[in-house]
C-alpha positions as CSV (number, residue, x, y, z in Angstrom):
1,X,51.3,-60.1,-26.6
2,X,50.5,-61.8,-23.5
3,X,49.3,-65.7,-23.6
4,X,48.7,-67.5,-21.2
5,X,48.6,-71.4,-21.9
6,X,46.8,-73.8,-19.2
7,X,47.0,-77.2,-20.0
8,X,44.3,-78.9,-18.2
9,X,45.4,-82.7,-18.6
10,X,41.8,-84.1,-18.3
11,X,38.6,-84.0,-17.3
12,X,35.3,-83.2,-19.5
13,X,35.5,-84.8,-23.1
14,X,39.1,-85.5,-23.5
15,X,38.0,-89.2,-23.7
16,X,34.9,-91.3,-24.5
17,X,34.7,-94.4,-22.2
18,X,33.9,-97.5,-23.0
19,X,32.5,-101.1,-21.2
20,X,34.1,-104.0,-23.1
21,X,33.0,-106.8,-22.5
22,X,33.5,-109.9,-24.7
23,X,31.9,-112.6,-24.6
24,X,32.8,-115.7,-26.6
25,X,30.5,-118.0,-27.5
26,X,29.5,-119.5,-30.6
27,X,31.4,-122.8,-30.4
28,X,29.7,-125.2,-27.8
29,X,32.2,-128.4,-28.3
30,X,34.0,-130.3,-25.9
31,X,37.0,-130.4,-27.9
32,X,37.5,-127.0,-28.7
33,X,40.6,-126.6,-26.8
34,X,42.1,-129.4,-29.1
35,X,41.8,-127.2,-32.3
36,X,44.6,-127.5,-34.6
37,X,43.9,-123.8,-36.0
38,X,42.1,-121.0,-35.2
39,X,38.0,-120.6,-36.0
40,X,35.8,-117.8,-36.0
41,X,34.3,-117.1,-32.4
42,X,31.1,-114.9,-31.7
43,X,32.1,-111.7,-30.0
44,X,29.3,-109.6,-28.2
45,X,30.9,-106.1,-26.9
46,X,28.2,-104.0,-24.0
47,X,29.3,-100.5,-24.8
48,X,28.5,-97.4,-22.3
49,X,29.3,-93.5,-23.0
50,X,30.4,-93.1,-19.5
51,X,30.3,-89.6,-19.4
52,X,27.2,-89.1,-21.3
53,X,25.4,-91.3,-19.4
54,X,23.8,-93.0,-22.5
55,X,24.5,-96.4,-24.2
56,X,26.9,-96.4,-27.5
57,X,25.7,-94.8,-29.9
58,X,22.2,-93.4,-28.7
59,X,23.3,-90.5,-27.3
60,X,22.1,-87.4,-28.9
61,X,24.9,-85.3,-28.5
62,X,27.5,-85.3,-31.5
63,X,30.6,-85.6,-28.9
64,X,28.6,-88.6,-27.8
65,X,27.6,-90.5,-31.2
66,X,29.2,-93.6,-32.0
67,X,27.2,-94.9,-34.9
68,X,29.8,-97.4,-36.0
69,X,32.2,-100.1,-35.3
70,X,35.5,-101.7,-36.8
71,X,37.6,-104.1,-34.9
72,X,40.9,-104.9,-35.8
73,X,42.7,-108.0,-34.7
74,X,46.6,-107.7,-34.6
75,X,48.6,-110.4,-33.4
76,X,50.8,-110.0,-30.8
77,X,54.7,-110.2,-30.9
78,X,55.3,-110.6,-27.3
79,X,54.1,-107.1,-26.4
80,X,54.6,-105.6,-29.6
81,X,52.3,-105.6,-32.2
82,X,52.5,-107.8,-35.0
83,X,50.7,-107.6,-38.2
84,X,47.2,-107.2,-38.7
85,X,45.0,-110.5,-38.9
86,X,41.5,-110.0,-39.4
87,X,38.9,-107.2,-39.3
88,X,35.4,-107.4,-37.9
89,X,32.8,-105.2,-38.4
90,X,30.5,-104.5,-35.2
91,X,26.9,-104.9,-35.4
92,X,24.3,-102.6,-33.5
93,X,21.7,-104.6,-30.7
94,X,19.5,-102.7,-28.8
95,X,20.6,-101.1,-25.7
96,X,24.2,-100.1,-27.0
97,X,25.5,-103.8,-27.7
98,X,27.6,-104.4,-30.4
99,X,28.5,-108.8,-32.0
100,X,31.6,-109.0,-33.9
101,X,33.1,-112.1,-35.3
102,X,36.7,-112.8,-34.3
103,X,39.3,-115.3,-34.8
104,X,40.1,-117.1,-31.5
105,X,43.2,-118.3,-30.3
106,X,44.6,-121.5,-31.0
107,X,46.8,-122.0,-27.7
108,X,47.9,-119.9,-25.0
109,X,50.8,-118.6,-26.8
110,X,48.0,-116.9,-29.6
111,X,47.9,-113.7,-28.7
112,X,46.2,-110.6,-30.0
113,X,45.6,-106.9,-29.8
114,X,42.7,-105.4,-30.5
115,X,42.3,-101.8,-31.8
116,X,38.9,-100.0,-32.2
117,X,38.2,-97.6,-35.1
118,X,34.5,-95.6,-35.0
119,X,32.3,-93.4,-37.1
120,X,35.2,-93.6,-39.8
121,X,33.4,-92.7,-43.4
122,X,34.7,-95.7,-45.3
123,X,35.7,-98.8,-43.6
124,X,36.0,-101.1,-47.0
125,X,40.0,-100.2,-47.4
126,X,40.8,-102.2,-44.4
127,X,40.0,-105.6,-45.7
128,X,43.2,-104.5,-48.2
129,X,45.9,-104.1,-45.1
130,X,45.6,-108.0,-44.0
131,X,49.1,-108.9,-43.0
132,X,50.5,-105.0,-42.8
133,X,52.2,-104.1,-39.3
134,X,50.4,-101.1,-37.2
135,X,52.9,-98.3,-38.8
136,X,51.6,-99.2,-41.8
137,X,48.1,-99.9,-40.9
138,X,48.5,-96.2,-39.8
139,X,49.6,-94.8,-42.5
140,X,47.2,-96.2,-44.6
141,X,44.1,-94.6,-42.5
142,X,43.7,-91.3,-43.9
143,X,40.7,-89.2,-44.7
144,X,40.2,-87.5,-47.4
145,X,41.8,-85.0,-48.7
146,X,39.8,-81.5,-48.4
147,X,40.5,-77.5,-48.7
148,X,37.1,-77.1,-47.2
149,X,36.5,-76.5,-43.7
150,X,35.9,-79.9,-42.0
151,X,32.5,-80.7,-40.3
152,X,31.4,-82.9,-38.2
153,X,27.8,-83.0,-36.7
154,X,24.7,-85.7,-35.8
155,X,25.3,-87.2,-39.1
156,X,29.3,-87.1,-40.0
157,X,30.2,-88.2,-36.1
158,X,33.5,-87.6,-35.1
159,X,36.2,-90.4,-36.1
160,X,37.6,-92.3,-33.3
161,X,40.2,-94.6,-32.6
162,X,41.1,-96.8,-28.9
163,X,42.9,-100.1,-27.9
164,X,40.8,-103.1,-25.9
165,X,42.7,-103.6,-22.4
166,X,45.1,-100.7,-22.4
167,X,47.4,-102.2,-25.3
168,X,47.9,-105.3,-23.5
169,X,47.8,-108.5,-25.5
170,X,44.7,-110.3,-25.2
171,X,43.2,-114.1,-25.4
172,X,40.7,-114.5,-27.8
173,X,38.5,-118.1,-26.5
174,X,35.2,-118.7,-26.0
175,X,34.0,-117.5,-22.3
176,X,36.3,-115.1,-21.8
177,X,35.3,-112.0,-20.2
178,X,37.3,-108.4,-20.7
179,X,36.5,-106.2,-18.3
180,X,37.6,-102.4,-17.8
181,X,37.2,-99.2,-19.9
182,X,38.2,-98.5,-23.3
183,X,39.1,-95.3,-24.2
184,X,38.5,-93.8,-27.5
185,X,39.8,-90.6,-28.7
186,X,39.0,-88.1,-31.7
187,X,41.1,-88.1,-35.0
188,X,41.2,-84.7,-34.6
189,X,42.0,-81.5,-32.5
190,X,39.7,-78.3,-32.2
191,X,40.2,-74.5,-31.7
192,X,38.0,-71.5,-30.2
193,X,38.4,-68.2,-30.3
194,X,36.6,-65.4,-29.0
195,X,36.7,-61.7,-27.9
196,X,36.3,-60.3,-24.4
197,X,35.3,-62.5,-21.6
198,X,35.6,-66.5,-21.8
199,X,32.1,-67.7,-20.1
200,X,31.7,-71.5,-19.6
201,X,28.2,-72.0,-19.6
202,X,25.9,-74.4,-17.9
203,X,25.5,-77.0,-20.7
204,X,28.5,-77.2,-21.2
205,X,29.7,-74.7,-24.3
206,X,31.8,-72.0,-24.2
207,X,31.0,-68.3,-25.0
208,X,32.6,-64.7,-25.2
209,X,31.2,-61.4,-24.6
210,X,32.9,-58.4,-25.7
211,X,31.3,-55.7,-23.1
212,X,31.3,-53.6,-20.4
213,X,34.5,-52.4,-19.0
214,X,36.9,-54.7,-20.6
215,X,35.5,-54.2,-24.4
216,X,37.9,-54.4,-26.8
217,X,37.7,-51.7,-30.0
218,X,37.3,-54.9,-32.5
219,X,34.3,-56.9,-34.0
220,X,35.6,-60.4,-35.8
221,X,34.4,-61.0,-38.9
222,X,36.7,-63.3,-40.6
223,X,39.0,-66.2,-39.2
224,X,41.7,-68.0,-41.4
225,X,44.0,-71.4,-40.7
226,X,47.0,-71.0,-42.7
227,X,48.9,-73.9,-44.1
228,X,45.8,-76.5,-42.7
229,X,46.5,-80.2,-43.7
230,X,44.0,-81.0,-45.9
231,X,44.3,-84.8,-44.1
232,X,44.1,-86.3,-41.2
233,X,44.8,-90.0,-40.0
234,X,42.3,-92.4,-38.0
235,X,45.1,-93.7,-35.8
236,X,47.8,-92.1,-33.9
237,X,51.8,-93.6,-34.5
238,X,53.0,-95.9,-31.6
239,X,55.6,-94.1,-30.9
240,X,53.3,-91.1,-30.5
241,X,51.3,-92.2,-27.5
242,X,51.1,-93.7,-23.8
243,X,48.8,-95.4,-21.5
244,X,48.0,-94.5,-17.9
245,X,45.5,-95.5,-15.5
246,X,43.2,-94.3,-13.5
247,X,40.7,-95.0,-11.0
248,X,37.5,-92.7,-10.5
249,X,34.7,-94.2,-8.3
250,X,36.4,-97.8,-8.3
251,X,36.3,-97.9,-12.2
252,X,39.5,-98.5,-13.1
253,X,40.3,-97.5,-17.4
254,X,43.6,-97.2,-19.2
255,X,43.6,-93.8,-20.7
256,X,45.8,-93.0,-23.9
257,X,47.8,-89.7,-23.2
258,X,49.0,-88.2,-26.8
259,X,52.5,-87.1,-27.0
260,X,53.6,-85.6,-30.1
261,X,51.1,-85.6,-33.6
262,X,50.6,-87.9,-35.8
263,X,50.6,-86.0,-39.6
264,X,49.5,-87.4,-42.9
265,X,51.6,-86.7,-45.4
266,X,50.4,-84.1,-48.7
267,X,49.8,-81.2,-49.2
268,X,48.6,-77.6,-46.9
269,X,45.8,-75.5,-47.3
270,X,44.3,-72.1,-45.7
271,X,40.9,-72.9,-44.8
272,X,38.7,-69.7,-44.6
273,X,35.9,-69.2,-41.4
274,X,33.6,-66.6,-42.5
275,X,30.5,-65.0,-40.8
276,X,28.4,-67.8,-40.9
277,X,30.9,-69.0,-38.3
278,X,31.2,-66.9,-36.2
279,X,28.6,-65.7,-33.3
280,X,28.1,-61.9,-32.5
281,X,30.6,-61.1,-34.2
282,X,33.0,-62.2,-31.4
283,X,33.4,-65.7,-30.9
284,X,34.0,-69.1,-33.2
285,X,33.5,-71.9,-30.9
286,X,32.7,-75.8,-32.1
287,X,33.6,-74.7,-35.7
288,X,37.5,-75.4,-36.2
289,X,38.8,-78.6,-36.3
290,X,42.2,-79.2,-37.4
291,X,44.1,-82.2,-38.5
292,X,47.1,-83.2,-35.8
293,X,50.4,-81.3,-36.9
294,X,53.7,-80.4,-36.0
295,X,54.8,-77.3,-35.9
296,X,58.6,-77.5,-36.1
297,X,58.8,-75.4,-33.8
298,X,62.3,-73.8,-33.8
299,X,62.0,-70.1,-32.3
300,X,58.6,-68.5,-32.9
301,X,60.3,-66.4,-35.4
302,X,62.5,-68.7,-37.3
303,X,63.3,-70.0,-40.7
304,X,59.7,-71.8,-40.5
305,X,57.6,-68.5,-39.6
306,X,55.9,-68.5,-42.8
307,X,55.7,-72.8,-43.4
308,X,54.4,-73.2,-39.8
309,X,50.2,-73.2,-39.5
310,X,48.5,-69.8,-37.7
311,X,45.5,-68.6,-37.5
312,X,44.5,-65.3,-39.0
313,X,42.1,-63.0,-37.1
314,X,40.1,-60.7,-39.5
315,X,37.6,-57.8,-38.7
316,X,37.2,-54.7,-38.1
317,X,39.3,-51.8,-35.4
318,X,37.8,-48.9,-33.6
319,X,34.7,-48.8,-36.4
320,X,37.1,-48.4,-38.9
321,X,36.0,-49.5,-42.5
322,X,39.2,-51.0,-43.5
323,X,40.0,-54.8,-42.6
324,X,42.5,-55.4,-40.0
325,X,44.2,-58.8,-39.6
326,X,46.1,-60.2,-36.8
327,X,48.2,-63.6,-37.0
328,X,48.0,-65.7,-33.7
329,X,50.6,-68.7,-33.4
330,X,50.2,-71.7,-30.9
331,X,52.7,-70.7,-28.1
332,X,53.1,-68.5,-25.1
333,X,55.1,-65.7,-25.0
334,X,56.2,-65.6,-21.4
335,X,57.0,-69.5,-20.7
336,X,58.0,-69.7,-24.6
337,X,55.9,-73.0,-24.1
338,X,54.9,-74.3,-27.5
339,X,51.8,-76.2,-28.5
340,X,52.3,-78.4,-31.3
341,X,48.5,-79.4,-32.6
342,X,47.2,-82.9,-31.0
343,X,44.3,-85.4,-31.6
344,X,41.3,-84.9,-28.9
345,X,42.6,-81.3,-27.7
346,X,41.0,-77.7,-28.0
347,X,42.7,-74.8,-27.6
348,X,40.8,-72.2,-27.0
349,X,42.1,-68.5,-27.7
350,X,40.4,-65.5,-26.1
351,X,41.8,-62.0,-27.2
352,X,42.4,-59.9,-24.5
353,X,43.5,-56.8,-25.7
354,X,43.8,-54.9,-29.2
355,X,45.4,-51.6,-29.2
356,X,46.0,-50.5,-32.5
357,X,44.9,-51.9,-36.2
358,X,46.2,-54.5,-37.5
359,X,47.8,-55.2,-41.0
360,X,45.9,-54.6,-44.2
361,X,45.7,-58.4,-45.5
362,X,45.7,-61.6,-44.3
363,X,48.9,-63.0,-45.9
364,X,50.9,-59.7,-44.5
365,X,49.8,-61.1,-40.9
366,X,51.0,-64.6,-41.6
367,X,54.3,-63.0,-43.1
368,X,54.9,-60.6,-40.6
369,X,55.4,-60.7,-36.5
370,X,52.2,-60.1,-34.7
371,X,50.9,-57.1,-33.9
372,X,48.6,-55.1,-31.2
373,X,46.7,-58.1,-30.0
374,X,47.1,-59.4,-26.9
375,X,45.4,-62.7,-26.3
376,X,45.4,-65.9,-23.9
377,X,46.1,-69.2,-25.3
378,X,44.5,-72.0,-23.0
379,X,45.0,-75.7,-23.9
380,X,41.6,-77.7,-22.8
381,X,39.8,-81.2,-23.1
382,X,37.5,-82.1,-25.3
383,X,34.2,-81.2,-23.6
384,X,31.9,-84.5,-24.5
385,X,28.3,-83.2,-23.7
386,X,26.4,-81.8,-21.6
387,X,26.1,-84.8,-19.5
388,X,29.8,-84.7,-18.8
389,X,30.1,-85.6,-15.5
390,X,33.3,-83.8,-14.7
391,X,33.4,-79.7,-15.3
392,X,36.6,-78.6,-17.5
393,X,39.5,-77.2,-15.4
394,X,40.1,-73.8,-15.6
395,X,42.5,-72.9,-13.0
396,X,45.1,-74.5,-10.9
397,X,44.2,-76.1,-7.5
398,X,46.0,-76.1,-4.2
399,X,43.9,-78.4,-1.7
400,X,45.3,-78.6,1.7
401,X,47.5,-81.0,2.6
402,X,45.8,-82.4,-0.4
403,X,46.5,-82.5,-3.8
404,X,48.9,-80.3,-4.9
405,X,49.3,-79.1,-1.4
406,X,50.7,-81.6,0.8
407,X,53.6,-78.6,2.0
408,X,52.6,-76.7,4.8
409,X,55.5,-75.8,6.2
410,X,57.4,-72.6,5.1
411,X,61.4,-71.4,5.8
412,X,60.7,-67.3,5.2
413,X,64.0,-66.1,6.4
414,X,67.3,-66.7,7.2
415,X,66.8,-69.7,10.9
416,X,63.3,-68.7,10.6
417,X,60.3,-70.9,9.9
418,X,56.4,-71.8,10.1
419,X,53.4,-74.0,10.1
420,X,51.1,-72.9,7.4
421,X,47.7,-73.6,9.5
422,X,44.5,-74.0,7.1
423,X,41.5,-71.3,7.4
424,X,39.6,-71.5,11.3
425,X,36.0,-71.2,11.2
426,X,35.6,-68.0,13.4
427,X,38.2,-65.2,13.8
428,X,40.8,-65.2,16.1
429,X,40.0,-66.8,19.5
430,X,36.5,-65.7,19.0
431,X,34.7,-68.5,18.1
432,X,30.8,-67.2,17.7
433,X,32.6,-64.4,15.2
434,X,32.7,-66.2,11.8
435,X,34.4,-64.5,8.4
436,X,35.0,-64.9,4.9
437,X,38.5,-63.7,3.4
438,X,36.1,-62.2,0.8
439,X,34.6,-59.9,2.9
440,X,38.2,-58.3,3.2
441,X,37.4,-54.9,1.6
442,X,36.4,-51.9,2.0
443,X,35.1,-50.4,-0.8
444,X,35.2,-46.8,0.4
445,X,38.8,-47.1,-0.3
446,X,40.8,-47.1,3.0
447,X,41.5,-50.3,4.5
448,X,42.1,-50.5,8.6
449,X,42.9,-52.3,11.3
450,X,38.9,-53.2,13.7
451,X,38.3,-55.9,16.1
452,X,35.1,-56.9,15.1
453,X,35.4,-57.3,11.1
454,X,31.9,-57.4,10.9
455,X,31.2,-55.2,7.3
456,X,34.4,-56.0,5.5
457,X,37.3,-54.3,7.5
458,X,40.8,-55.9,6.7
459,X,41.2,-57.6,9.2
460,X,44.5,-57.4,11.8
461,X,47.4,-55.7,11.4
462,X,50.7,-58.4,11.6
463,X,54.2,-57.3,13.1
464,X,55.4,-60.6,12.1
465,X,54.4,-63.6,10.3
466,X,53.9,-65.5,13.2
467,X,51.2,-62.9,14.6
468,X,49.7,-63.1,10.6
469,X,49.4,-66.9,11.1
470,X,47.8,-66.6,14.3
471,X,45.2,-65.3,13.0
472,X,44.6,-65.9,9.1
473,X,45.3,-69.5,7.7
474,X,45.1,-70.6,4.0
475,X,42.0,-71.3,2.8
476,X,41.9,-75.5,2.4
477,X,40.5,-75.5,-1.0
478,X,42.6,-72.8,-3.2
479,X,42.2,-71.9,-7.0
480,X,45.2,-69.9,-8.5
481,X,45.4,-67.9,-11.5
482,X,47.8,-69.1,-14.1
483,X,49.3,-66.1,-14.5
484,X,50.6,-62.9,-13.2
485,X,47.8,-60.5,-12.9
486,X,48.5,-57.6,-15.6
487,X,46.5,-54.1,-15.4
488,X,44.7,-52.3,-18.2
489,X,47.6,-50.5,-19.2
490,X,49.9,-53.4,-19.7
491,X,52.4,-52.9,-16.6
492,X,53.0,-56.2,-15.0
493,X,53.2,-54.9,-10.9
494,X,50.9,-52.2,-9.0
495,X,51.2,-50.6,-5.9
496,X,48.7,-52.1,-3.2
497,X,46.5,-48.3,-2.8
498,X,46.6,-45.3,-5.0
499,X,45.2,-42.9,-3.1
500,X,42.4,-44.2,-1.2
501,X,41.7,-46.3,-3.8
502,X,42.5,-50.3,-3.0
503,X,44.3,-51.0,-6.2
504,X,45.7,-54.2,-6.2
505,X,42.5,-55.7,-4.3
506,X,40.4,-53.5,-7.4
507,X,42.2,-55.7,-9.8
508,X,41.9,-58.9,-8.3
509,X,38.3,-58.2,-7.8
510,X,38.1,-56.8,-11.4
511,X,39.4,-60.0,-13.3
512,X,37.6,-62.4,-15.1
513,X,39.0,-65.7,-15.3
514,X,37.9,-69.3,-16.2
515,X,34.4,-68.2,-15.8
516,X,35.0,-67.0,-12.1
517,X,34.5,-63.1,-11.3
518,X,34.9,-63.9,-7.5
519,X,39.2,-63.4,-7.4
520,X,41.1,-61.9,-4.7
521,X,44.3,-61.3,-3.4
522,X,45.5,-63.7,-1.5
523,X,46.4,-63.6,2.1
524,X,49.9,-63.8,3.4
525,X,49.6,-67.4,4.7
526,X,47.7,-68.8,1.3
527,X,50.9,-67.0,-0.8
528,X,52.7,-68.8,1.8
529,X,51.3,-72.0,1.0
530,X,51.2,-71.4,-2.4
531,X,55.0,-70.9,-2.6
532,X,56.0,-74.4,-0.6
533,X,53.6,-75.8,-3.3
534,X,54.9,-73.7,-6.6
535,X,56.8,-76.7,-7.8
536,X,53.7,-79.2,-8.1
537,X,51.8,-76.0,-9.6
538,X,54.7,-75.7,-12.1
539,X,54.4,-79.1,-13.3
540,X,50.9,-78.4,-14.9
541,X,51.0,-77.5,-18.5
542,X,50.1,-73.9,-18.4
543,X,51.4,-72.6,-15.3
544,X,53.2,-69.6,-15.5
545,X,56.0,-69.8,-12.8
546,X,55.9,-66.7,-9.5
547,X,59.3,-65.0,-9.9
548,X,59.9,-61.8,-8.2
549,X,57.8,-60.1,-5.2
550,X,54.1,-60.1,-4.7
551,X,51.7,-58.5,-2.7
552,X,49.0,-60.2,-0.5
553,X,45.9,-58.6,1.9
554,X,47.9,-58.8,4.9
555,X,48.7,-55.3,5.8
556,X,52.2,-54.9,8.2
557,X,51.7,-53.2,11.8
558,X,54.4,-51.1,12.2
559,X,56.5,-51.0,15.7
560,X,54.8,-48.4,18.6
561,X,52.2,-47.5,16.2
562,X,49.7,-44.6,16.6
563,X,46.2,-45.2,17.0
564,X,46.0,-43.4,13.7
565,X,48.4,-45.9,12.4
566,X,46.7,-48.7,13.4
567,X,43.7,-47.8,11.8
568,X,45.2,-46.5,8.3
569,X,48.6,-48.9,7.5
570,X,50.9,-47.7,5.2
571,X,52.5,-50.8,4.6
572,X,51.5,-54.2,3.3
573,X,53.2,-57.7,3.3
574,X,54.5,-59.6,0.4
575,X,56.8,-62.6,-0.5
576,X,59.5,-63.0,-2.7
577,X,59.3,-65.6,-5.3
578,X,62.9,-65.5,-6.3
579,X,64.5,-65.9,-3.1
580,X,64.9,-69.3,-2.2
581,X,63.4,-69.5,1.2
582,X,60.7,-67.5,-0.2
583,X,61.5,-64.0,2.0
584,X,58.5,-62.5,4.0
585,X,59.1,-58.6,3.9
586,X,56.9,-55.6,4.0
587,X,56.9,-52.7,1.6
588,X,55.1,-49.2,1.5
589,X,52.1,-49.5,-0.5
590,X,53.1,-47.3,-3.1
591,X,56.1,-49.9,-3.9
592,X,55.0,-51.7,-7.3
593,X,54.5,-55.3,-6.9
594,X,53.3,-58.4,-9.1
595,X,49.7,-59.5,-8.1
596,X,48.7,-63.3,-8.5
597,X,45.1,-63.7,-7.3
598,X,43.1,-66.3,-5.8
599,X,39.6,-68.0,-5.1
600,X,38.1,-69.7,-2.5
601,X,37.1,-72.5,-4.4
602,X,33.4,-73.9,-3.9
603,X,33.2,-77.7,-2.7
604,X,30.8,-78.1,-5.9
605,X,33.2,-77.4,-8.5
């Protein structure tokens, strides 16, 4: 079973933005600074769905809907919070405004933080928790309890919950202005899963299509969440949470970065995805949603195998009338990363592969060790709307001397090293001859050596890495696969040509990933550059690490070659991973190497 887990970090729908701006000003005395306690204070707050483009609340995209407001006031214990004060509903103006009442501070020593709470059901049980410290302000904000799959949809909006000024203690007086974004987050997390081929499509959704050369023997009909919490809580623990900031376009926000889940306490249930849930009879996307829940994770076949939650896949094998079910836990087998189950996440599963039926009921899968089903685990953000001004990552970027790329130089042996140069426009010293690594292929199936590459030749042939560099520089603005390029057979390293056949360029060109068709092996100075770089890479949730030998395009000129072969090269070069210095070498191409493809990515993406 092969998974491979990308943690994207942000972008798209992980967050709903917020303009807060409050404005205080109902009391118009002179002596209101001589107050001996605190009064109530008007509070007007000019809410914006940044990424939806649409005022609070009027968007009509359920990601986007906020159709309710709760403030609660905590006073602040230096930087701490201290026990909860007051709570003020928000009313609806036109144009996305919201007036609250709030108390206002006495002095400059009355301090306050302010949590927001949205589109929550039931409000009323909040007046109840005056005087009760956050933990057990949290504790107290459950749902309800429910075996039934949860919805939510233009008129049960998600629950959200985010913190005025990035959890900084705040002055509540009259005049005061708070500038900056607020962030509010989901109560709860979200899982796809589909068959085939992952598409992202232009609004925004995902899809799967189960066709074509990579169709899978296998039609879902059934999915199943075993041991489901049947609640979830509004607000996420303290302890379970961080701020950060960032700064897109000169907007500056505090965004909340979740840690570890925050569980409600009770009872588990299996909650039961039929049909009606599932599209095609391949995918189940925008349908799960799961409370946050740890997984105690241990090893994935531990004492907690059967306690810990997993989905169940059910359907149907190779047109077989007999039900087949498959048991998919949240971790990947080749990192042994492990995903416990967050607030304001998806994961997304896509099934890759399924070889052989799977067991005859749903609670043998859950008991037993998966079986014959291959699948890729990817860990996303929330995708807000169509109007999301920021596409979802689905790869891993190298931009030169850039982000994630700011090593371009490379020791590839023993007292030997080089500049990795970025892609020239034309070929060569040729300047009027542009090219496109691309256009690297022949699809007759023999590659060779021409001066004019016009037609998709493959380029030069390289005696040494300096001649390779001289000639082909990394593409500035690289997108790398997450993981280790594995053929239809399962074998995990391929010989560059079989035959005449171009077999490891036939596989890069083959795969389908993120949406993308357009992959490629890489050339020898972007695996270069890729391996100075493999330690920011590694630092993205997801990434599977290079280790071993891989292959690139850049075929090996061998010394007083024929003219014969010059045109027809036997060998090819590659890079070992697992040396330190990263070792340039060149190998027959009937040697079986790993394969980690590429893209040139666009600059529109």
């Amino acid at each position: 079973m092969k998974i491979n887990n990308r943690y994207i970090s942000r972008l798209n729908g992980l967050v709903k933005f917020f303009w807060i701006i409050i404005l205080l000003g109902a009391c118009q005395n002179d002596d209101r600074y001589g107050m001996e306690q605190d009064g109530p204070v008007l509070v007007k707050l000019s809410v914006s769905a940044a990424d939806a483009g649409t005022a609070l609340g009027n968007g009509t995209e359920t990601d986007a809907q906020i159709t309710s407001i709760y403030i609660l006031q905590f006073n602040a214990d230096a930087d701490s919070y201290g026990t909860l004060r007051y709570v003020a509903e928000g009313k609806k103006n036109a144009g996305g405004t919201y007036t609250a009442t709030l108390l206002q501070s006495v002095n400059s020593n009355d301090n306050y933080k302010l949590v927001i709470l949205a589109n929550l059901p039931d409000y009323g049980f909040l007046y109840g928790l005056y005087g009760k410290s956050y933990a057990e302000v949290q504790q107290a904000s459950l749902s309800t309890a429910t075996d039934a799959p949860l919805v939510f949809d233009d008129t049960h909006p998600y629950p959200m919950f985010g913190v005025v000024n990035g959890g900084t203690s705040v002055q509540v007086q009259e005049g005061t202005a708070y500038s900056g974004n607020t962030e509010l987050i989901r109560a709860v997390a979200r899982v796809d899963i589909g068959i085939g081929t992952k598409k992202t499509n232009a609004d925004g959704t995902v899809s799967w299509t189960n066709t074509g050369t990579g169709k899978q023997p296998f039609v879902m009909t059934e999915v199943q969440v075993w041991k489901a919490g049947r609640k979830y809580t509004y607000m996420p623990a303290l302890a379970n949470y961080h701020w950060t900031t960032a700064t897109t376009n000169g907007i500056t926000s505090n965004k909340i970065v979740i840690d570890s889940p925050s569980t409600a306490s009770g009872t588990t249930t299996t909650k039961t995805y039929d049909t009606s849930y599932i599209t095609n009879q391949t995918y189940c996307a925008e349908k799960i949603y799961l409370p946050e829940t740890d997984l105690q994770w241990g090893s994935v076949y531990d004492g907690q195998h059967t306690n810990r939650l997993a989905i169940i896949v059910g359907g149907y094998y190779n047109n077989s009338p007999e039900l087949s079910y498959y048991r998919v836990d949240f971790t990947n087998d080749n990192t042994g990363d492990k995903m416990n189950i967050l607030r304001n996440h998806v994961y997304r599963f896509t099934i890759s592969s399924v070889k052989a039926a799977g067991y005859a009921t749903a609670e043998l899968a859950y008991k037993s060790m998966p079986k014959n089903l291959g699948f890729e685990a990817t860990l996303e953000p929330w995708k807000a709307s169509a109007m999301g001004s920021v596409p979802s990552i689905s790869g891993y970027y190298l931009i030169y001397q850039g982000f994630n790329g700011e090593n371009v130089n490379w020791t590839y042996a023993a007292g030997s090293s080089q500049y990795i140069p970025q892609k020239k426009s034309y070929w060569g010293t040729n300047q009027k001859l542009p090219f496109d690594y691309n256009n690297f292929y022949v699809k007759e199936g023999n590659s060779f050596y021409a001066p004019n590459i016009t037609g998709g030749q493959n380029g030069e042939l390289y005696p040494t890495v300096a001649d390779a560099f001289s000639f082909e520089g990394t593409y500035p603005n690289l997108m790398v696969s997450a993981n280790d390029l594995v053929d239809d057979e399962g074998n995990e390293s391929s010989q560059w040509k079989t035959g005449t056949a171009l077999t490891a360029l036939n596989l890069c060109r083959d795969m389908e990933e993120g949406g993308y068709d357009d992959w490629r092996l890489p050339r020898l100075s972007e695996l270069a550059f890729i391996y100075v770089n493999q330690a920011s890479l590694e630092k993205l949730r997801g990434f599977t690490p290079l280790s071993g030998s891989y292959w690139c395009g850049s075929e090996y000129l061998v010394p007083n070659a024929t003219e014969e072969q010059r045109k027809k090269s036997d060998w090819a070069w590659a890079v070992d991973f697992t040396s330190a210095t990263g070792y340039a070498s060149w190998h027959p191409k009937t040697d079986k190497l790993k394969i980690r493809c590429v893209r040139q990515r666009a600059n529109n993406e």
